[in-house]
Each structure stands twice: as C-alpha cells, then as structure tokens.
C-alpha positions in Angstrom: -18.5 18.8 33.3 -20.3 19.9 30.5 -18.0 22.7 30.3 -15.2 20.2 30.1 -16.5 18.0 27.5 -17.1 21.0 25.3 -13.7 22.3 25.3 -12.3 19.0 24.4 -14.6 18.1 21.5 -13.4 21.8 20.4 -9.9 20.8 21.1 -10.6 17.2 19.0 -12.2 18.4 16.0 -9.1 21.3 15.5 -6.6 18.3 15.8 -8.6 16.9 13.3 -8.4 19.9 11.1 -4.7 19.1 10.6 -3.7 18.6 7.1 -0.1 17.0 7.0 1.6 17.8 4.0 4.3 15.4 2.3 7.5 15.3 4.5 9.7 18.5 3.4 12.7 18.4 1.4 16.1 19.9 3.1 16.6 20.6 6.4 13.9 19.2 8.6 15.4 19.0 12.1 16.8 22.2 13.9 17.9 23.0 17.3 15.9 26.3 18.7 16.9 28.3 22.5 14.6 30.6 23.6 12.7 32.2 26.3 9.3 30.8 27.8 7.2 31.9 30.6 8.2 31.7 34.3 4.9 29.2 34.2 5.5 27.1 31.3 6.0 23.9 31.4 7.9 24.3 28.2 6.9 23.8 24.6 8.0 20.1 23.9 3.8 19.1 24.7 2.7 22.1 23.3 -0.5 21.3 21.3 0.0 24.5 18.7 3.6 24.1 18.1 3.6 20.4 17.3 0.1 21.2 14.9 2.7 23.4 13.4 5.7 21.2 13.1 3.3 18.0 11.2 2.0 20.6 8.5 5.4 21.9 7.8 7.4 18.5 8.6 10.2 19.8 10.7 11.0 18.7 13.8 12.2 21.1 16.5 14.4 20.2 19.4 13.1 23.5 21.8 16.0 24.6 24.8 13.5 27.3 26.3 14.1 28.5 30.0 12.4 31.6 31.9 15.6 32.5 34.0 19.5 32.9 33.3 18.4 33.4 29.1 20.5 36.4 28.7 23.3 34.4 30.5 22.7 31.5 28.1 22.5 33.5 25.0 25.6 35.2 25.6 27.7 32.0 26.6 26.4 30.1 23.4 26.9 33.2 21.2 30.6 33.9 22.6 31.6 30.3 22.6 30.4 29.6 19.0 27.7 27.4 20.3 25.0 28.6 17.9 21.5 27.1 17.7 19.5 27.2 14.4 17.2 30.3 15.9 17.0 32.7 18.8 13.8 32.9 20.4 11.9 35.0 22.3 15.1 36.3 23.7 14.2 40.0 22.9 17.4 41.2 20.4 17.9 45.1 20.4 18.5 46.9 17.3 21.7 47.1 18.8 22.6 43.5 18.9 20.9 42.7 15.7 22.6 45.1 13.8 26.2 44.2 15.7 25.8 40.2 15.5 24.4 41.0 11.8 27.0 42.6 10.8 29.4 39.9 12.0 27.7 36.9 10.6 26.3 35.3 13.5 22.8 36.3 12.5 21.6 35.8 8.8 19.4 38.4 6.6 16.5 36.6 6.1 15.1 39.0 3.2 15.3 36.7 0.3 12.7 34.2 2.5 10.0 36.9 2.9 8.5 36.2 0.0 5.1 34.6 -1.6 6.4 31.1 -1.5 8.3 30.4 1.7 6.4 33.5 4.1 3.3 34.4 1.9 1.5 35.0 5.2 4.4 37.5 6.9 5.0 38.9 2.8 0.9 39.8 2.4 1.3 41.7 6.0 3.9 43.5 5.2 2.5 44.8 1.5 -0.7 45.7 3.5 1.6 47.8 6.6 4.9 48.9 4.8 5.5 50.5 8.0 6.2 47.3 9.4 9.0 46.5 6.8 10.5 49.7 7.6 10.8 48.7 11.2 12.3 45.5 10.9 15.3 46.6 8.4 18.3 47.4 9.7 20.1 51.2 8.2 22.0 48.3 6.0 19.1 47.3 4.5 19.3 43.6 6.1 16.2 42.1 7.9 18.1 39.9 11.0 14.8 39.1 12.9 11.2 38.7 12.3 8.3 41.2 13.5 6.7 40.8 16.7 4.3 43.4 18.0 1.2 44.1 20.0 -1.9 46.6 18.1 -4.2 46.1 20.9 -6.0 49.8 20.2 -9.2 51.2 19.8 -9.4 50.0 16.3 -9.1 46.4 17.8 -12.7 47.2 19.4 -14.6 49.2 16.1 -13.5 52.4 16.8 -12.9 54.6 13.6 -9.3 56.1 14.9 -6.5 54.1 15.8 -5.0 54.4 19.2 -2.8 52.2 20.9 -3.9 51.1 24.5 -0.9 53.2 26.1 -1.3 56.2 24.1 -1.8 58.1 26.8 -0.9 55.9 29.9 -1.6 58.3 32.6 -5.5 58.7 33.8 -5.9 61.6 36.3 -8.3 61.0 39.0 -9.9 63.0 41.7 -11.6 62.3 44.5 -15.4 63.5 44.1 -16.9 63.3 47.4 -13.9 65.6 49.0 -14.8 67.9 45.9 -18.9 68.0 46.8 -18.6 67.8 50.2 -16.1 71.4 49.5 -19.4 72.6 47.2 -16.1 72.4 44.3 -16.3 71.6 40.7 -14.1 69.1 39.0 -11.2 71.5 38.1 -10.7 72.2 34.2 -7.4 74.7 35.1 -4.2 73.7 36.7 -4.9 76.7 38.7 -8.3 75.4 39.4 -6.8 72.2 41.1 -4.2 74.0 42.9 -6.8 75.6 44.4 -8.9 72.5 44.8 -5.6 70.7 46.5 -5.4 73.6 49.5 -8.5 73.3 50.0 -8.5 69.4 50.4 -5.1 70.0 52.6 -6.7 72.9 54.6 -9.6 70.5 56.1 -7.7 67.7 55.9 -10.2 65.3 53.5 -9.1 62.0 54.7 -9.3 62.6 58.3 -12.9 64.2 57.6 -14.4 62.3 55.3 -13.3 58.5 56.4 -11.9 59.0 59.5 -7.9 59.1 59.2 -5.6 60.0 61.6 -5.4 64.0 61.1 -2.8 64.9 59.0 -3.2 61.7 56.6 -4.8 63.9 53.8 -2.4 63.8 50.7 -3.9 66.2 48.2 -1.9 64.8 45.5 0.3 61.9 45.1 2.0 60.2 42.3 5.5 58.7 41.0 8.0 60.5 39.6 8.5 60.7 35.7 6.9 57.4 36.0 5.1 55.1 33.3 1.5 55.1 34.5 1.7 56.5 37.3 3.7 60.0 37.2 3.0 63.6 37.4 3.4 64.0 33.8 0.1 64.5 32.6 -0.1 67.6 34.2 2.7 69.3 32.4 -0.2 68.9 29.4 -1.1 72.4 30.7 2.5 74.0 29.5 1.4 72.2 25.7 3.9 69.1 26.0 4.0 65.4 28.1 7.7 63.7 28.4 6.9 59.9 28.5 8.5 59.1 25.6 9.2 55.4 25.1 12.2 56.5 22.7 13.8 58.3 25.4 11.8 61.0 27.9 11.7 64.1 26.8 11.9 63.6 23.0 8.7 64.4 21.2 7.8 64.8 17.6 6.7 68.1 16.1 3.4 68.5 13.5 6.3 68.9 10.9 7.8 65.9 11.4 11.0 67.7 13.4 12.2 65.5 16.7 12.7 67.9 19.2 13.8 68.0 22.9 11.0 69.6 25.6 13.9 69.4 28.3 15.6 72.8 27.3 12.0 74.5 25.8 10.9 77.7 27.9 7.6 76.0 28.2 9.4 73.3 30.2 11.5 75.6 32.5 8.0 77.4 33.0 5.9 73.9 34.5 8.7 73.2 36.4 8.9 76.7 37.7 5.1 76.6 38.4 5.4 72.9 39.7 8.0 73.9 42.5 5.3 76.0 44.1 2.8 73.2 44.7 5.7 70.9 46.1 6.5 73.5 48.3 3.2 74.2 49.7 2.7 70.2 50.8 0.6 70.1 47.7 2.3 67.2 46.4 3.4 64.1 47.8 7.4 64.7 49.1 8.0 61.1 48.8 7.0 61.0 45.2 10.4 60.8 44.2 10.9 57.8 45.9 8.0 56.1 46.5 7.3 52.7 44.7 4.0 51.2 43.2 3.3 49.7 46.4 3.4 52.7 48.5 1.2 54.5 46.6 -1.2 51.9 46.4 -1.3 51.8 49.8 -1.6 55.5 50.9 -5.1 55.2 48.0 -6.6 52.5 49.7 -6.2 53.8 52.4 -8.3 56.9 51.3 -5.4 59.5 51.9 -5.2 60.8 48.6 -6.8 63.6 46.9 -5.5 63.2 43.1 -3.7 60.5 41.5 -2.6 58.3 38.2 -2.8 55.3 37.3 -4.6 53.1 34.3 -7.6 52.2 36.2 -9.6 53.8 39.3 -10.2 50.7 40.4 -7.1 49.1 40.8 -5.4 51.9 42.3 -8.1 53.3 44.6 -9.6 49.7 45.8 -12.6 50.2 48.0 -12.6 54.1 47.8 -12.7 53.6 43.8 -16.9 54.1 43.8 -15.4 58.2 45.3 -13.3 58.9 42.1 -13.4 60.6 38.8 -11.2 61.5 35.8 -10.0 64.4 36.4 -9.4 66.0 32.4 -6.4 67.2 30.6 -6.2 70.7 32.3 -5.6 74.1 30.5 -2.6 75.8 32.1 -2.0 79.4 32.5 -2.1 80.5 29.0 -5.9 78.6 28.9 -4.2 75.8 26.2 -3.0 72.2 27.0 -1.4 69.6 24.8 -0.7 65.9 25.0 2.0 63.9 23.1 0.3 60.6 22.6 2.6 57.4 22.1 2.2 56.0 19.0 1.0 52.6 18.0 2.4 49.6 19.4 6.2 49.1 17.9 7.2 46.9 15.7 10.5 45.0 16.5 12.3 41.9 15.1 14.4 40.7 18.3 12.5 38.0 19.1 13.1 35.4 16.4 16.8 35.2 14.7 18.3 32.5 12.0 21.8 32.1 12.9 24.7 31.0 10.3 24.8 27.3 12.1 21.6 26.9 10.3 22.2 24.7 7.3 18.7 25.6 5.1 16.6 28.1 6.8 13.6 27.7 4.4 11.5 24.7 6.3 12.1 26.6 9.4 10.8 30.2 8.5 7.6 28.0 6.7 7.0 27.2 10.0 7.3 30.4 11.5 4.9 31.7 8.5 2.2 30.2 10.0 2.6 32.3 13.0 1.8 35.4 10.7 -1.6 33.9 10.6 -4.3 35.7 13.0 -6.6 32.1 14.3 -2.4 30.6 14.6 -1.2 33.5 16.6 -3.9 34.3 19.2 -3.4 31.0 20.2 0.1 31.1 20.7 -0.5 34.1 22.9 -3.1 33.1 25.0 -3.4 29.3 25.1 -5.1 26.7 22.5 -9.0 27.3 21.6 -11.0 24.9 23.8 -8.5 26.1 26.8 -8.2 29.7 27.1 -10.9 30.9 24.6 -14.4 28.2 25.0 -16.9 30.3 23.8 -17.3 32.7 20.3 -19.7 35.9 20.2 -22.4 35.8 17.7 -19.6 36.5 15.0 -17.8 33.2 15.3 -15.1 35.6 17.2 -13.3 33.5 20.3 -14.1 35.0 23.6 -11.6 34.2 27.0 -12.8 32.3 29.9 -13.9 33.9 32.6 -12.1 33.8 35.9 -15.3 31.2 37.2 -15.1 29.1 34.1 -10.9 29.1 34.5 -11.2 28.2 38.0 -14.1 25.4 37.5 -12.5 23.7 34.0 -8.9 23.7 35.1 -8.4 25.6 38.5 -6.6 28.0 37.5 -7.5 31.8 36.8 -7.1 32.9 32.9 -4.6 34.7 34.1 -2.1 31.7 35.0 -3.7 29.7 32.3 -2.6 32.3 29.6 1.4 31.7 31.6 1.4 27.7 31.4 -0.2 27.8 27.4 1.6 31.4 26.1 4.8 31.0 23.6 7.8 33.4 23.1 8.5 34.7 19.8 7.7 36.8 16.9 4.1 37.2 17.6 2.7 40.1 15.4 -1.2 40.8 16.8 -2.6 43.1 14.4 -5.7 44.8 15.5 -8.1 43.1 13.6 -7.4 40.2 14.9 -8.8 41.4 18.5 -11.8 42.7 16.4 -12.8 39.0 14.3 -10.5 36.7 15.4 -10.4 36.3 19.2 -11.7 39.3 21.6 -9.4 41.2 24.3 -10.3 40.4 27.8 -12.7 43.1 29.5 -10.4 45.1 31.3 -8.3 45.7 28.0 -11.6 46.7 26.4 -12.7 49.5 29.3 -9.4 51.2 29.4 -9.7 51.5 25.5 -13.4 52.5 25.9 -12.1 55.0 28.4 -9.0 56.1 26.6 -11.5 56.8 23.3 -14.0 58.3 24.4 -12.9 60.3 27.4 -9.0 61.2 27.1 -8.5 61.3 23.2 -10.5 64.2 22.9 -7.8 66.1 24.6 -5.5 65.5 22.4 -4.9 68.6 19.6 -2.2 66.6 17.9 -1.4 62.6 17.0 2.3 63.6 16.2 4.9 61.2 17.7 7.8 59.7 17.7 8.0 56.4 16.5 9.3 53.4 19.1 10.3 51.3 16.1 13.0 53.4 14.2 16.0 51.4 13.6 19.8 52.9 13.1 22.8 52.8 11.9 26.1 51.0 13.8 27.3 54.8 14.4 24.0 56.3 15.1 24.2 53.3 18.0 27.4 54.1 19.4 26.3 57.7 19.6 23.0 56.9 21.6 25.3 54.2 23.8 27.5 57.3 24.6 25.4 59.7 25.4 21.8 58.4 26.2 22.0 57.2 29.7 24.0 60.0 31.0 21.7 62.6 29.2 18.3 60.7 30.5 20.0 60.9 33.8 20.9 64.1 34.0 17.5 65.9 32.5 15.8 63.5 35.5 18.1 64.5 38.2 17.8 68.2 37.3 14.0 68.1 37.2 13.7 66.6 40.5 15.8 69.2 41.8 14.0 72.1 40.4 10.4 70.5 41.5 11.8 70.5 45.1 13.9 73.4 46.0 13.2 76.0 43.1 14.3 77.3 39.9 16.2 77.7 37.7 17.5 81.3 37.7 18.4 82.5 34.2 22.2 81.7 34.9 21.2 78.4 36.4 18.9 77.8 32.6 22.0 78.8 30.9 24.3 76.7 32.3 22.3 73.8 32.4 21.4 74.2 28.6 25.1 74.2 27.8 26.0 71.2 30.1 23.0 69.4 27.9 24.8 69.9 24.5 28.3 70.1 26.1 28.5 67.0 28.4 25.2 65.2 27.3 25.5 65.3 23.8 21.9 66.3 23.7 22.3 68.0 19.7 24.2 65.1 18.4 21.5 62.6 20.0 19.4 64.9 18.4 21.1 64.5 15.2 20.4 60.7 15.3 17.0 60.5 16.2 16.2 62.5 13.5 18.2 61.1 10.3 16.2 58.0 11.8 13.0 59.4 11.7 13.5 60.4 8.1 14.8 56.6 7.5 11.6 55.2 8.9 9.3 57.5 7.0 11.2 57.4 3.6 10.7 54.1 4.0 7.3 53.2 4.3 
C-alpha cells in the first residue's frame, strides 16, 4: 500500500508540474492513425500524451489499432482518405521517398528548426549523423527520427556499442569439457576436436542420463539472427549477419563489399561441410525453429550453441555453460563484423498534405525529443513503470514483485498497456541519467563489453540507416530478394553435401552478377554509403 500511495503522489505532483501555455494560434485540432501495442488500451486516456496536448494546445483525435494497420494505411492512402499524421506505422525509405515524391507526405525541413523543434534541431546539431539518416537522396526530410542507442555507453562504458553488435554468444558446455580432462577450445580445430569427442561418448546420455544417442555436439539455426552458426565463420576473418542485407560488410577503407563470392568464404564453407558431415552439427539446423532448439538445450542434449543469453536458452542446465570465444581458424586469425549502432529511421511519424498547418502538431511532437518526455512514452508514466531513482535522481523500473504487487501485472505487460508508437529517439545517455535499462539489458551489455568486444580487430560496418535514391530503390526491389535467396540456398547446399568444385565457384560467381545483380546492388550500396558519410 505504501508502494501504491507513493507512486501516485509521484504521479500527482508531475501532473502538477504542467505548465499550460496560452491556447495556440492555427491549427489546433488534427486527426492522427497509427499503430499501438497488441496490449494498449489506446492512447485517448493516456496520461503523457494528453500532458502533452495542454502544454502545446492541440487536440488530437488518435485512430490507433495493433492489427490490420498496414491494411488501413494502404486503404486510406489509396482512397485519398488522408489523416493529418502517420504513426507508428513503420514507413520504409521506400515508401517515404515514393509517397514523398508524390505529395502525399510533406517535407517537414523548414519546421526542424529552433522555434518550432528546438529539442529535435539541438539533437541533430549534436549527431549530424542523424540528419543524414533521415533525408531522403532528394534532400527532403518526409518523417521524423526514431531510434534505439541502448549500448554500452548507455551503462558508462568509454566505447560505444550497440546491444546487438554482435548478437551471437557461443556457448559450451563445461562439465562435458572437464569431465573429457578438455580445455575450452580457442581454435576451430580445437572444437572440432572437442565436438567428436562429446559425440564419441555420447555427453548427454553420460552426464544426465539421456537416451543414448541424444548427444548433439553442436546445434544452432541457420543464417539466423541470434541464434546461427555464423559466428564461427569469424575464424575465415568475416561474419554475414548484416542487417543491410547478409553478406554485405564494410571494409577498413570505407569499400562495401560482398563476403558471398570471397575465397575466404568458399574456404569456411568448404571447411564447414566436413563437420556437418561427420554428425558434428545438428542436420536439422536448417529447419529447425527457436522452439526446437530450446527444447533439445533444456533438455541437456547439446554440446555448443548460440543465443543472447545462457540462461534463457539452456534453462536448468545453464549453471554447466560457458562462452565459448571468437575462435582463430586455420590461418591462427579470426575477425568479427560488428553491427553498428542502433539505426536511425524516420517511418514512424509522417505529416501528410491533408494537414492544413503542421506547426502546432510537430511542437507537440518536439517534446518527444526530450529524454524525461520519451522514456516515458516508451516504458509507461513515472510513478507506474519507473517508482524508484538511484542515488543520481536516475528512474529505475519496477521489479517483477513490485509489478505484480502495485498493479498485478509483470513490467513486462505493464510496459505493453503504457508504451506509445512513434518517433521515439532514445539516445544513450538517456539510459545512463535519465531512466536505467532493466537488468537483463544491462548484463548482456556487460557481457558483450567486456567479454566479446575484445575479439573484435575492426569496428567497420555498414550502416543500417543509409537512405537512397528512387532508382537506387528499384534496383534493390529487383534484385535483393532473389540475390539474398540465392547466396542462402547455395550455402546450405554446400554445408550439407560438399563443395564447390572450381567450375561449380565459377559458375556460381557468374550466376551472382548475371542473374542476381550482385555488382549493380553493389553499385548502390556504395554511392549510398558515400551519401551517408558526405553527409554527416
């Protein structure tokens, strides 16, 4: 109860807080469709939104829904049904620059600026990066910058990594290794070794009492997010999980290249093929779904994994595993390419032409640019989500007792119901003085710091955020998805039955740049590379 009170009286003196300036001239009413979480109640009650609506004296009439928004978008924006704003609906650079160039969407440069956005204008003076993100190859701004910097700098740490910079943790199974009298491998050919070994006495059935035959020395996805076998091409000096498009990385001289026809990628694949083919690796790994694999860990079957966290993946065998590092291959180098920083896009809030005086509305949306403003739109109101500060005034999140106790719900569904869609920019000092990450967030940075960046020789990469030109976009649509599909395809095949041959390299190669257009996707991703960083 005491709990309780305290989180109202919070709650009560922030509402008092609330200065209400003079009712704006121009436009003060506008019509708003958008996205909102499959838990939301919606945001016509939502105590942030209408503290932001009294300072700037609009009024919004919100159309939010959780399912069919794509549908709705499209119908409204074929029909000519146009709201004042798009939000939360998650715009590609694609549609922004198409429904830009046709009017439907306004370029809302002139409003970024000291008096209408002097929150949004002073971020992007302090991360020009930002701005080069958010404008279109016709030098239009359609949408407003959303983006995520949860990173190591968001807990102290002097570099800046974003928590997915590397999102694959290798982990082994120590007990199979000391009951073997084995050493945490530091060699791909060390772990090969390690995994017969673990298959030869059958680990799971030995150690905690499978049915022989269980033992899996190593199973992962396939060319999966967190959870592939692609950390362990690190050995042959690359790692293709771009979010761009797999297999793109970014060279030390700022050159995009394509690892998916380098000799060094033939070569892993080559070496790869031997431990499939020895019932090394898992043969269902290239069909296998989260699920599965989760259950064939718990189930303490499996040697050597991925995954973000031990625990989650490895449940009650967890206390039994280790990292296993970034492992030299057989030239005795390795090399990682990290994912860079969290992107920066502007889909998530657009100002369409059916909007008679945009100015009121993107004050309001200014205020979101500021850090105490925007935490709370992400995680829910202070006094409901956050209760409690550290002994720098910073907010800290409810625990899952104090969730459960004050409004019986975990923070977890408590961050659903309170959370708003839209162009939510969380720098990383925010996580740092404003409002604290919750624990989980912090280990894996902790973790990622400390343990996995130290294997990483280079912090070149590709940046998520690059933005291109109408032809440049037609070029990607025409070729991307077939490319992506048919680099995947062919690596599968090569893991599983062998290869390739040197005719076999060959031809694939050529099918690449003939039938894939894999030198004129090239082509693009680097005139937009040298767009993004011209323009910072």
């Amino acid at each position: 109860m005491k709990r309780i009170l305290t989180a109202m009286l919070t709650l009560a003196m922030l509402l008092a807080m609330i200065s209400v300036p003079a009712m704006a001239e121009g436009q003060t009413n506008y019509t708003i469709i958008g996205g909102q979480s499959a838990l939301s109640p919606g945001y016509n009650d939502n105590v942030v939104l209408n503290q932001l609506q009294e300072e700037t004296g609009i009024s919004i009439e919100w159309n939010t829904m959780s399912d069919s928004l794509s549908e709705q978008v499209n119908i409204h924006i074929a029909g000519g049904d146009l709201p004042d704003a798009f939000l939360g609906v998650g715009f590609s650079n694609y549609d922004l620059a198409t429904y830009g160039e046709d009017g439907t969407f306004i370029d809302l440069t002139e409003y970024i600026n000291a008096d209408v956005m002097p929150n949004l204008t002073a971020i992007l003076e302090q991360y020009p990066e930002f701005r080069a993100a958010i404008t279109q190859a016709d030098g239009c701004i359609y949408g407003l910058p959303s983006g995520d910097q949860m990173s190591t700098a968001g807990i102290g740490k002097e570099k800046d990594y974003n928590i997915g910079a590397i999102p694959q943790f290798s982990m082994i199974n120590k007990v199979w290794l000391d009951d073997l009298g084995l050493e945490v491998p530091t060699t791909l050919d060390e772990l090969h070794d390690v995994l017969v070994a673990f298959k030869e006495n059958d680990m799971a059935a030995k150690i905690y009492g499978a049915a022989p035959g269980s033992t899996l020395p190593m199973c992962t996805g396939f060319d999966q997010w967190c959870w592939g076998q692609n950390i362990f091409y690190a050995g042959f000096g690359f790692t293709n999980w771009s979010d761009v498009t797999p297999d793109l990385v970014l060279l030390d001289d700022g050159t995009a290249n394509f690892v998916c026809d380098d000799d060094n990628y033939r070569a892993a694949l080559t070496y790869f093929h031997d431990w499939y083919a020895e019932g090394l690796m898992d043969i269902e790994m290239f069909s296998q779904d989260t699920t599965q694999l989760m259950a064939k860990c718990q189930q303490g079957w499996v040697g050597v994994s991925t995954w973000w966290y031990i625990e989650e993946l490895m449940g009650d065998y967890a206390k039994d595993y280790v990292f296993l590092p970034v492992l030299d291959g057989p030239d005795g180098t390795h090399n990682v390419n990290i994912k860079p920083n969290g992107a920066v896009t502007s889909g998530q809030l657009t100002v369409t032409e059916a909007c008679k005086d945009p100015t009121n509305l993107l004050k309001f949306f200014d205020k979101w640019y500021d850090g105490q403003t925007v935490m709370q739109l992400q995680y829910g109101p202070y006094g409901v989500y956050f209760i409690d500060t550290d002994e720098n005034g910073a907010w800290i999140a409810l625990s899952e007792e104090q969730g459960r106790e004050m409004f019986g719900k975990s923070p977890g569904e408590l961050k659903g119901v309170n959370e708003v869609w839209g162009p939510k920019l969380i720098l990383a000092e925010y996580y740092r003085d404003v409002a604290k990450m919750e624990p989980r967030a912090v280990e894996r940075l902790e973790d990622l710091y400390n343990y996995w960046i130290p294997f990483v020789t280079s912090d070149a990469s590709y940046p998520t955020d690059c933005t291109f030109t109408m032809d440049e976009l037609e070029v990607i649509d025409r070729y991307k998805a077939d490319f992506e599909s048919a680099v995947s395809e062919q690596e599968g095949l090569w893991i599983k039955n062998g290869g390739p041959t040197d005719a076999e390299w060959d031809a694939y190669k050529n099918m690449l740049v003939k039938n894939c257009g894999m030198d004129k996707l090239l082509e693009v991703y680097q005139a937009a590379y040298d767009r993004y960083t011209a323009a910072e």
